[in-house]
C-alpha positions as CSV (number, residue, x, y, z in Angstrom):
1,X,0.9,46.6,2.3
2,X,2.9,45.9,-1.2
3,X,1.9,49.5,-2.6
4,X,1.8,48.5,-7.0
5,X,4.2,50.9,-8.2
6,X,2.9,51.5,-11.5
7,X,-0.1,49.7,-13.5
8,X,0.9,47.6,-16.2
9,X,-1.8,46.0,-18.1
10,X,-4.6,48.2,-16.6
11,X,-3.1,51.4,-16.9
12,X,-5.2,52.6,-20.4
13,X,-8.8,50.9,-18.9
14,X,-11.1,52.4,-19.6
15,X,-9.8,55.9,-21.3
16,X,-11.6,57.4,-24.5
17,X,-11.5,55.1,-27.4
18,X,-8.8,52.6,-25.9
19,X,-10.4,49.8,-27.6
20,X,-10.1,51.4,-31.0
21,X,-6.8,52.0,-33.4
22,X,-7.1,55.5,-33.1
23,X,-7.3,55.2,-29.3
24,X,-4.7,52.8,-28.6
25,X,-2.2,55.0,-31.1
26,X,-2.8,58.4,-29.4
27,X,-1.5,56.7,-26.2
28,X,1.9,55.4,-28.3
29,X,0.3,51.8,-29.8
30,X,1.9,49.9,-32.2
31,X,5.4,51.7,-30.9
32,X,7.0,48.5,-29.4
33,X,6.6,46.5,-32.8
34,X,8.0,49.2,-34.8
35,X,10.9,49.2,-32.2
36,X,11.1,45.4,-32.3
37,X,10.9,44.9,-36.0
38,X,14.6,45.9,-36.2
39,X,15.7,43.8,-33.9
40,X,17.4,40.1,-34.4
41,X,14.2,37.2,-33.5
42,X,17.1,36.0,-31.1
43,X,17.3,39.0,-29.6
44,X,13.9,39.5,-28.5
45,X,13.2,36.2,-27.2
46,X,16.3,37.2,-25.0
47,X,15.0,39.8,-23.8
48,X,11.3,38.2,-22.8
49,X,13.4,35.1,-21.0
50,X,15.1,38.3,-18.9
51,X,12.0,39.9,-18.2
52,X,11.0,36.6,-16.2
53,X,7.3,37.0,-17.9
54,X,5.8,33.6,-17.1
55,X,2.8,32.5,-18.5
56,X,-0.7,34.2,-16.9
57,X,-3.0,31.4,-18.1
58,X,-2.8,28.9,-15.1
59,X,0.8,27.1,-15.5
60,X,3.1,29.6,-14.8
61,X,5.8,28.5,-17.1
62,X,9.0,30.9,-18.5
63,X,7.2,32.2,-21.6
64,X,11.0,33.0,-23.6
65,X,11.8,29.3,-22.3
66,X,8.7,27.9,-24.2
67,X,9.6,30.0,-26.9
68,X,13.1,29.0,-27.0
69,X,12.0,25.7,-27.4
70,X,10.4,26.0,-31.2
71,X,13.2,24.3,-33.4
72,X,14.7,26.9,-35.7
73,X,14.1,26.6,-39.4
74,X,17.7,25.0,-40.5
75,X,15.9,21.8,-37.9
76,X,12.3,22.0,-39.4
77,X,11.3,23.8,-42.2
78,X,7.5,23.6,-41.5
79,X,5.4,26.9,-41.0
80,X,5.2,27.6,-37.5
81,X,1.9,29.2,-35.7
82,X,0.9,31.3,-32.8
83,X,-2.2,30.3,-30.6
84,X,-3.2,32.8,-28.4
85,X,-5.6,30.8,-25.8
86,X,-8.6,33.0,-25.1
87,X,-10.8,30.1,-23.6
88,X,-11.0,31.8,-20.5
89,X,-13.5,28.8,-18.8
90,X,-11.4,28.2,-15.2
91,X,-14.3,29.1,-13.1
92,X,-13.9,32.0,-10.7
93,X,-11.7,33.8,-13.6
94,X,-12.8,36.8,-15.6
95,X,-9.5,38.6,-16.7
96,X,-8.9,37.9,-20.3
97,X,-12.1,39.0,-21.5
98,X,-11.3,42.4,-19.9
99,X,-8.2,42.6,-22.3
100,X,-9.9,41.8,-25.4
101,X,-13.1,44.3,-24.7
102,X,-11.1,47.4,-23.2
103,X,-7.8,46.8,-24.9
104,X,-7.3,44.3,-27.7
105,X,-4.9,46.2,-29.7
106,X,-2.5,45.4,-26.7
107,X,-2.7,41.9,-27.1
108,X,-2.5,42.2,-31.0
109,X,0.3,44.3,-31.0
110,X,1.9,41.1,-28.4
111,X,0.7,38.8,-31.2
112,X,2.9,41.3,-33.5
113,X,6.2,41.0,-31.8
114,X,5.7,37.3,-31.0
115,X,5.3,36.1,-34.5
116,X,8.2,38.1,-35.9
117,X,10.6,36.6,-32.9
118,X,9.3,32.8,-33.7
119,X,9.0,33.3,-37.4
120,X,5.4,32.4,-37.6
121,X,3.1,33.7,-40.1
122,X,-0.2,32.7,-39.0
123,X,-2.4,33.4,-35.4
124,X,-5.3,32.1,-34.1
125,X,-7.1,33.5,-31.4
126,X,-9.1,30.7,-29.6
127,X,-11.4,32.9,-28.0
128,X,-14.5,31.4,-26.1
129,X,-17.6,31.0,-26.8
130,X,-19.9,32.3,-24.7
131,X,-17.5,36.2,-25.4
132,X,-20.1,37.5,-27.6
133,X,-19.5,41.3,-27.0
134,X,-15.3,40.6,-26.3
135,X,-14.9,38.9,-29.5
136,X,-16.8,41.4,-31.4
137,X,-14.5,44.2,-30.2
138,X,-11.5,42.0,-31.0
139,X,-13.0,40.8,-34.5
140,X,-13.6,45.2,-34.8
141,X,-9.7,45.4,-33.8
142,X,-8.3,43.0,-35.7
143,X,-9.9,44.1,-38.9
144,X,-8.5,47.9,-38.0
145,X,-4.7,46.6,-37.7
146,X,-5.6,45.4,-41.5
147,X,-6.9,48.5,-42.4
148,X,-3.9,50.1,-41.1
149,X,-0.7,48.3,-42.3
150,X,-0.4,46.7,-39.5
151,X,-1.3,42.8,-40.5
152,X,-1.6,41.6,-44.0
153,X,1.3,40.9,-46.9
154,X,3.6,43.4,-44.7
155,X,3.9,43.7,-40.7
156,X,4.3,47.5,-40.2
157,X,5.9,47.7,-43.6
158,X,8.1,44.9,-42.7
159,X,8.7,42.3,-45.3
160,X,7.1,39.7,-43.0
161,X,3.1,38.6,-43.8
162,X,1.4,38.2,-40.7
163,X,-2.2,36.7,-40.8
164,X,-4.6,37.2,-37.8
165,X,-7.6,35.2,-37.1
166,X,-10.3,34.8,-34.2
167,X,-11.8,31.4,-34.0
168,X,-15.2,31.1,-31.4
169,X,-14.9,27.6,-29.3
170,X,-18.2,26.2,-28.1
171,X,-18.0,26.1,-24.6
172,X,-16.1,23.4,-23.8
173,X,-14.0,23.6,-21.2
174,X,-11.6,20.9,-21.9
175,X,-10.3,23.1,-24.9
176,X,-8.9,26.0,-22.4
177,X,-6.1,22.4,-22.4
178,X,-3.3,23.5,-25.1
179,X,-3.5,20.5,-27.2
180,X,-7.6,20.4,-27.1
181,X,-7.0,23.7,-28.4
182,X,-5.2,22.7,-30.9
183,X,-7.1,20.0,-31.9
184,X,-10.3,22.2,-32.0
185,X,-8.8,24.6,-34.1
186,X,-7.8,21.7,-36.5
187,X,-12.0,21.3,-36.7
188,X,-12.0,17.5,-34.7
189,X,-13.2,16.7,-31.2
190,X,-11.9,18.6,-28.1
191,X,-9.1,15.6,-27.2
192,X,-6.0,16.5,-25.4
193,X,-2.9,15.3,-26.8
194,X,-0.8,12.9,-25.6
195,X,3.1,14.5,-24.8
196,X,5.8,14.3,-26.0
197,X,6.0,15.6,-28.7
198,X,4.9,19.1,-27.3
199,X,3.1,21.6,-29.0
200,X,6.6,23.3,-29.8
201,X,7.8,20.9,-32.1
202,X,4.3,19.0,-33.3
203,X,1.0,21.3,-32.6
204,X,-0.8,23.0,-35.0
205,X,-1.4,20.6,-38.3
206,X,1.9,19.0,-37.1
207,X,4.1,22.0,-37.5
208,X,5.9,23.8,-34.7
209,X,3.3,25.6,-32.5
210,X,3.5,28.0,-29.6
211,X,0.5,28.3,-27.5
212,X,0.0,31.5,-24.9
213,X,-2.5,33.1,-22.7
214,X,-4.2,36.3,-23.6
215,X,-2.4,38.5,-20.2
216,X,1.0,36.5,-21.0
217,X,0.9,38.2,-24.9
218,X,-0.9,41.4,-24.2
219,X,2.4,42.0,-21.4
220,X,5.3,42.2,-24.5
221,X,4.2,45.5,-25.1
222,X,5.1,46.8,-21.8
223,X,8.1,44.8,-21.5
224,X,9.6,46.6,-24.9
225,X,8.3,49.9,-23.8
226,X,10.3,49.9,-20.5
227,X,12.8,46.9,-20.8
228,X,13.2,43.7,-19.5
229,X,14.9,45.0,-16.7
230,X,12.2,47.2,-15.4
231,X,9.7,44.7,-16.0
232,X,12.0,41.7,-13.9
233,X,12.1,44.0,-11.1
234,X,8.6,45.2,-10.2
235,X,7.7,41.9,-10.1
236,X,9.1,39.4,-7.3
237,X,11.4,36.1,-7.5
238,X,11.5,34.3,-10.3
239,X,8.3,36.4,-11.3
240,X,8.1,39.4,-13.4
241,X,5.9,42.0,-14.2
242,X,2.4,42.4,-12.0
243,X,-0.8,39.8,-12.3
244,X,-4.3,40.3,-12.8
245,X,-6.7,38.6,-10.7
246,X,-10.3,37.9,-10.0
247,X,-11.9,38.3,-6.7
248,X,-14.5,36.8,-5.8
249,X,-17.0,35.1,-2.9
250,X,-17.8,36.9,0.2
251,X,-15.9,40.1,-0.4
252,X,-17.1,43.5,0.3
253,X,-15.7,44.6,-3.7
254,X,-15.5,41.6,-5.8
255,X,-13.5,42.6,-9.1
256,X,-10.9,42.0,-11.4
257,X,-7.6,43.8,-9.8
258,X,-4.1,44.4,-11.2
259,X,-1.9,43.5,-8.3
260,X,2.0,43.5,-7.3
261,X,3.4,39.8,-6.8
262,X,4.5,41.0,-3.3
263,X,0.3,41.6,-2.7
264,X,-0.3,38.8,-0.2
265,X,-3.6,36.6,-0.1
266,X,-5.0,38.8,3.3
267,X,-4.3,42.2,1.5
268,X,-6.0,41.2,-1.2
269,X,-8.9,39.8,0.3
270,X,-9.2,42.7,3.3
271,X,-7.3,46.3,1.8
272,X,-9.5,48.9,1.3
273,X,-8.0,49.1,-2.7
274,X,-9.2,46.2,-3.4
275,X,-11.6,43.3,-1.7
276,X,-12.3,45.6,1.2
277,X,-12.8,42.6,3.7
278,X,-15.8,40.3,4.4
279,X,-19.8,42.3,5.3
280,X,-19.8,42.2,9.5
281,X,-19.5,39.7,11.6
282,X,-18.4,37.1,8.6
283,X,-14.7,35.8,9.1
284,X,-12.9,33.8,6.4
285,X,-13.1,30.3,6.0
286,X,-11.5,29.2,2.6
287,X,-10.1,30.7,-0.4
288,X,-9.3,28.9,-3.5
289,X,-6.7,31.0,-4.8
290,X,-6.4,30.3,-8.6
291,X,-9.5,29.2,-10.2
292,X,-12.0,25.8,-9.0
293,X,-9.0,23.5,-10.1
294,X,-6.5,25.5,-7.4
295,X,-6.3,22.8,-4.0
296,X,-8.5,25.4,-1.2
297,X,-6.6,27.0,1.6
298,X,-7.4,28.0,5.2
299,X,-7.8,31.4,6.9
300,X,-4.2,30.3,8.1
301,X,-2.9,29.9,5.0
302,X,-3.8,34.2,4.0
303,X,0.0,35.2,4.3
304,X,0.7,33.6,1.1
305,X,2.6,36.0,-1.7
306,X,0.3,36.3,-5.2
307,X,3.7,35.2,-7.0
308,X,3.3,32.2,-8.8
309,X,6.2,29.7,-6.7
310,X,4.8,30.9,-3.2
311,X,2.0,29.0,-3.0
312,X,4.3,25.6,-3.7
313,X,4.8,24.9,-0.1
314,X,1.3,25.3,0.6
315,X,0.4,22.3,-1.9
316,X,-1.3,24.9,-4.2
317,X,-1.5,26.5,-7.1
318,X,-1.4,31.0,-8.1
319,X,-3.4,29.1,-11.1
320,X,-5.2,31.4,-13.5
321,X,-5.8,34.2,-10.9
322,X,-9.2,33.1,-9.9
323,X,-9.6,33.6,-6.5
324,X,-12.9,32.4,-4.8
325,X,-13.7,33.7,-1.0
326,X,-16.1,32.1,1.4
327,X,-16.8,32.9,4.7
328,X,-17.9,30.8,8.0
329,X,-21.3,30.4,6.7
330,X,-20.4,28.5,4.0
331,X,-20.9,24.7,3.7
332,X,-18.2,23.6,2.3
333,X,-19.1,20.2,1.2
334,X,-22.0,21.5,-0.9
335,X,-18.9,24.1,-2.1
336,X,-17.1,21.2,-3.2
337,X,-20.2,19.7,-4.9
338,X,-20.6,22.3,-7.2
339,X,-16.9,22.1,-8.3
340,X,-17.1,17.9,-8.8
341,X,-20.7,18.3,-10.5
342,X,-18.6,20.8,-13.3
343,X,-15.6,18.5,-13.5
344,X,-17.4,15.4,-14.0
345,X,-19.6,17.6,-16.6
346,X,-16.9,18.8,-18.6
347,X,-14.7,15.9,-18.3
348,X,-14.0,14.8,-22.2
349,X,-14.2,11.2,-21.3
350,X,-10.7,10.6,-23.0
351,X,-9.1,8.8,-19.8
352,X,-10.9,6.2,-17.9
353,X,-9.7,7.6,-14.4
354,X,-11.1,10.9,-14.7
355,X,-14.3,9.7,-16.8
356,X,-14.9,6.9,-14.3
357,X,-13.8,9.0,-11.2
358,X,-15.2,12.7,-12.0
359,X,-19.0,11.1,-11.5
360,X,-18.4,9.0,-8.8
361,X,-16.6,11.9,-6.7
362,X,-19.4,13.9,-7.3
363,X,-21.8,11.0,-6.1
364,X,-20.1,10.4,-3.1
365,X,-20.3,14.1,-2.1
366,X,-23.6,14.6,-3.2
367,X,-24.6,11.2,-0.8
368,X,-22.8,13.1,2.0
369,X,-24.0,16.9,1.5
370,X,-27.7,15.1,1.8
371,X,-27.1,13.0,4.9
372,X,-27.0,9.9,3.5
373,X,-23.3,9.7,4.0
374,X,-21.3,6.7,6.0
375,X,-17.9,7.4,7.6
376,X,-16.4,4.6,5.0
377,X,-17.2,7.0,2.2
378,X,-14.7,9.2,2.7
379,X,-12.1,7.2,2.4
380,X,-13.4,5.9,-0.8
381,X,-13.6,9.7,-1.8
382,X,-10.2,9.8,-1.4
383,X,-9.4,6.2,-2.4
384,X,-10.8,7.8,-6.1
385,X,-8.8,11.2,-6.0
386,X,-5.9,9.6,-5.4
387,X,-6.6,7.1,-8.2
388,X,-7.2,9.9,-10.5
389,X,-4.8,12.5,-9.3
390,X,-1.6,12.0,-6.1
391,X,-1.8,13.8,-3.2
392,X,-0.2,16.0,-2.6
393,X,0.5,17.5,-6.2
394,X,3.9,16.1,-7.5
395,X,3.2,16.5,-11.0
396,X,1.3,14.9,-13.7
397,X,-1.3,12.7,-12.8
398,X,-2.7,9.2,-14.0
399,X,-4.7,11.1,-17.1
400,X,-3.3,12.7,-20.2
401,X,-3.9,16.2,-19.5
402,X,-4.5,17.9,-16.1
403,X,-8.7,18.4,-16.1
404,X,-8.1,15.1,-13.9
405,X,-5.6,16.8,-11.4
406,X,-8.2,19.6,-11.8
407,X,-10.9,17.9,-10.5
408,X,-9.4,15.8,-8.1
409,X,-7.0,18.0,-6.3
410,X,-9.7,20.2,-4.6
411,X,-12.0,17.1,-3.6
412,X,-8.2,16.0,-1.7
413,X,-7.5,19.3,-0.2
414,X,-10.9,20.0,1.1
415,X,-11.3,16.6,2.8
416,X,-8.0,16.8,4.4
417,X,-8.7,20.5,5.6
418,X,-12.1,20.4,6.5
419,X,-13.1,16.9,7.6
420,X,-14.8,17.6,10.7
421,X,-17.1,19.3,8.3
422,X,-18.0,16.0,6.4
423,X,-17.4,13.9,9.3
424,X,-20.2,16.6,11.0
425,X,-22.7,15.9,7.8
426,X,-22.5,12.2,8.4
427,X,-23.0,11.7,12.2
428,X,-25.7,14.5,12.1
429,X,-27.4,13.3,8.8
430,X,-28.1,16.4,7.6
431,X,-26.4,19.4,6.3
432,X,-25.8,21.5,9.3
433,X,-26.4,24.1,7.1
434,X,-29.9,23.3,6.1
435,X,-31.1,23.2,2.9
436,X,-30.7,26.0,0.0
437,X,-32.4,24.9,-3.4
438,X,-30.6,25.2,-6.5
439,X,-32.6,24.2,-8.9
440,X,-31.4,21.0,-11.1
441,X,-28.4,19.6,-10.6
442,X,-27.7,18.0,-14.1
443,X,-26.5,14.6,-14.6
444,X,-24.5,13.9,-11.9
445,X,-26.3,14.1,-8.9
């Protein structure tokens, strides 16, 4: 098994008072911004690019390379802003809002040394709605780094104003997309942007704008507290540091873990420290492995690496950590109902492919998952998918921001890897599973 060394983001859970100022400075908080504050911006953007942190919210992308890509001030004078994405909505995650309620001067020391290396004054911490006790431990946090020097008209003492704010989104998930973020937080509708211009050089109220995931912030701490060299290496490739992810499904011990990049798929899933393998006589059938919008694997596909570029030749995605087990019981068109039913909900109706296509996928599976299904439909399933989203995932789809990909992609990979399942609803015209009532199924039935 790939032993984790040393716990990283989990290591203060849960010990007296870690959510509070006096708590979080017993254990040396607020030590890695005072450290940082006397270095050069340059400098610690540097050192995050040699830490090989990438971002934890779903993409995966260099976070010193994103930074690195804000204009500096002698090439645009405009204020520049830090959103930290606390939407948290990919279903099958819960990670973020374990950071902000057991730990949120973490993240705000992160936001700390962040704004000081891009030269931004302001944060806003999109935090989702439906965090009602989270958010009230961060507003409780944020309002004690006031209290003690830490924000306000001086950063630490520094001569550097930092402002910190928690704004509450309303449930949508479209706005856990950067530039819906961004477009929330400006008060309008919950549209992705168009790009180029990125967030980096055009975002929030057109001025230069970096945009990071709760885990990706709440990691600068560590990095500065150990160096970038210590954090590079206990993580694996191109990969530093070690993850956080959510198991769920048909696991013995469901949970939110903290796991080495070396941890593969099947020790996740079946080691005694963490899912502790499936109740008797239940053998793995699937696992999407980084939230609903993650294209499902096989029970043959287990041996995959959590790192983020080892699930590339297996045409998926490490996505947001979210990682949903089901076992031979499970139907898995009815599976892949309920994730079409929540794309085609939550869909902001932007795009004509993935407004047109979200509801009719979810049609076409729902006709199949009650018998009514005809061999010819799946190929229009498919025909739609691909319309929306190309098989296998090449990049950016025909929409403007990836919900489309994320809706599509799992209705291609499940077809492709369990067809005899389909095919087996259609020639027996039934669900071979019988029938398990779920109440109302919304709109899109």
């Amino acid at each position: 098994m790939s032993v984790l060394q040393e716990k990283v983001m989990t290591r203060d859970w849960g010990k007296p008072g870690q959510h509070t100022f006096k708590g979080y400075q017993e254990r040396g908080g607020y030590q890695q911004l005072k450290k940082v504050l006397e270095m050069q911006p340059a400098q610690i953007t540097d050192e995050v690019k040699k830490s090989n942190l990438r971002g934890r919210g779903g993409a995966g992308f260099p976070t010193g390379l994103k930074w690195s890509f804000v204009p500096s001030l002698e090439k645009n004078t405009k204020p520049r802003y830090l959103a930290i994405n606390a939407d948290e909505s990919e279903p099958g995650t819960a990670k973020d809002r374990f950071i902000l309620e057991f730990d949120p001067h973490l993240m705000l020391e992160g936001i700390g040394i962040a704004c000081y290396a891009l030269g931004a004054h302001t944060c806003y911490i999109y935090a989702r709605g439906e965090f009602k006790h989270p958010s009230a431990v961060l507003e409780n946090a944020i309002a004690e780094a006031y209290a003690n020097g830490i924000f306000g008209k001086k950063l630490m003492g520094k001569d550097f104003e930092l402002n910190v704010y928690q704004v509450r989104g309303a449930g949508a998930y479209i706005c856990g997309e950067e530039t819906a973020l961004l477009e929330s937080l400006e008060g309008k509708k919950g549209w992705p942007r168009l790009k180029p211009p990125f967030p980096a050089v055009v975002g929030l109220f057109g001025c230069p704008t970096v945009v990071n995931n709760v885990e990706t912030i709440a990691a600068l701490p560590r990095i500065f507290e150990k160096g970038a060299d210590w954090f590079s290496k206990i993580g694996a490739a191109k990969s530093g540091g070690t993850r956080l992810v959510t198991l769920s499904g048909t696991v013995k011990r469901p949970g939110t873990y903290e796991v080495s990049m070396d941890t593969s798929m099947k020790e996740l899933i079946f080691d005694k420290e963490y899912g502790q393998g499936l109740p008797e006589g239940r053998s793995v059938k699937a696992v999407i492995p980084g939230g609903s919008s993650a294209p499902v694997l096989t029970a043959d596909e287990l041996d995959v690496k959590l790192e983020f570029d080892a699930f590339k030749p297996l045409q998926s995605m490490a996505g947001s950590g979210g990682i949903i087990v089901m076992d031979d019981s499970t139907c898995v068109v009815r599976s892949l109902w309920r994730v079409a039913r929540f794309y085609a909900e939550e869909s902001c109706g932007q795009c004509t492919p993935c407004r047109e296509g979200q509801p009719w996928m979810a049609r076409l599976i729902r006709k199949i998952e009650e018998g009514r299904g005809e061999m010819a439909d799946l190929d229009t399933l498919m025909h739609v998918a691909q319309s929306i989203a190309p098989w296998p995932p090449i990049g950016l789809g025909n929409t403007i921001c990836a919900l489309g990909d994320a809706g599509a992609l799992p209705v291609q990979s499940f077809v492709q890897k369990f067809r005899k399942d389909f095919e087996d609803h259609i020639t027996q015209k039934r669900c071979p599973h019988g029938d398990k009532p779920w109440g109302s199924y919304g709109e899109f039935q």
